[in-house]
ZALO-252828 format. One line per field, with one value per residue (C-alpha): residue number from 0; residue in three letters; x, y, z. Coordinates in Angstrom, 3 decimals, padded with zeros to 6 digits. Each point is the difference from the previous one (the first is absolute). Example, Ala and Ser with C-alpha at 12.3 -4.5 7.8 and 13.67 -1.06 7.14 Angstrom:
REM ZALO-252828
nr <- (0,1)
rest <- (ala,ser)
X <- (012.300,001.370)
Y <- (-004.500,003.440)
Z <- (007.800,-000.660)
//
This chain:
REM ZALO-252828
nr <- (0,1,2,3,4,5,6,7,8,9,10,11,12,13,14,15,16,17,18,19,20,21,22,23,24,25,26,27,28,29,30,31,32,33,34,35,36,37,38,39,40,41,42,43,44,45,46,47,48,49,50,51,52,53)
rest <- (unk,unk,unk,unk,unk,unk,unk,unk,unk,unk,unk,unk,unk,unk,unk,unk,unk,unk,unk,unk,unk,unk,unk,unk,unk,unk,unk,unk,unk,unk,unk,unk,unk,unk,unk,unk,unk,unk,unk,unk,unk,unk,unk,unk,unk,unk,unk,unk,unk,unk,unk,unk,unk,unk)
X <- (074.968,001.425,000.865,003.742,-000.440,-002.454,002.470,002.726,-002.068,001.046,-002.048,000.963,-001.395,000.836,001.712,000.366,002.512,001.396,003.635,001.749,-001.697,001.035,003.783,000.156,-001.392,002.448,003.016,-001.390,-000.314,003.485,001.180,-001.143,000.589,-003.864,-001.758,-002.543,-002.808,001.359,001.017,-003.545,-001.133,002.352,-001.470,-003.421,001.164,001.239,-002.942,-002.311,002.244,000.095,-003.154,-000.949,-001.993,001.604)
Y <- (110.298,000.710,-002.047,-000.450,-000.926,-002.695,-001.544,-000.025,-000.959,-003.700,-002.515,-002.445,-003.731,-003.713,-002.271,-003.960,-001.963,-003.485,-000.074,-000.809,002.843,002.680,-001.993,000.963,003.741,000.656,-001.540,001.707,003.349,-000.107,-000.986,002.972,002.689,000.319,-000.618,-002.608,002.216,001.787,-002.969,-001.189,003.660,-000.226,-003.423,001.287,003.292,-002.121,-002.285,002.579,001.443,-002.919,-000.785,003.764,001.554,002.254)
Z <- (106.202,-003.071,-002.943,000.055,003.831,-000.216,-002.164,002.639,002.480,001.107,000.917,002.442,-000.049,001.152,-002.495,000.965,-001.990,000.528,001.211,-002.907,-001.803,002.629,000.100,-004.095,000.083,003.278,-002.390,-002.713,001.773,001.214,-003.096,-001.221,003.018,000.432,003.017,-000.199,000.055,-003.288,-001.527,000.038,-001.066,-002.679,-001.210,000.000,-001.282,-003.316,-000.344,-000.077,-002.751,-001.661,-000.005,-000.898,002.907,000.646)
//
């Protein structure tokens, strides 16, 4: 597989969150026009930034 694929490549995986932590990221997300799912790839997206791994 080449490079530029394996970075595409998505991974899927179980999250558990308490309710009132899904309630905010699904008020967030619409906030926003995102889907939940991209809102939280967005928010790891931006810590990893932050935090400079990437």
């Amino acid at each position: 597989m080449a490079e530029k694929e394996k970075e595409k490549t998505v991974k899927p995986f179980v999250l558990r969150m308490d309710a009132k932590t899904m309630s905010a990221l699904e008020k967030w997300a619409s906030d926003e026009f995102r889907s939940l799912n991209g809102q939280i790839l967005y928010i790891l997206h931006n810590a990893l930034k932050h935090s400079k791994r990437i």
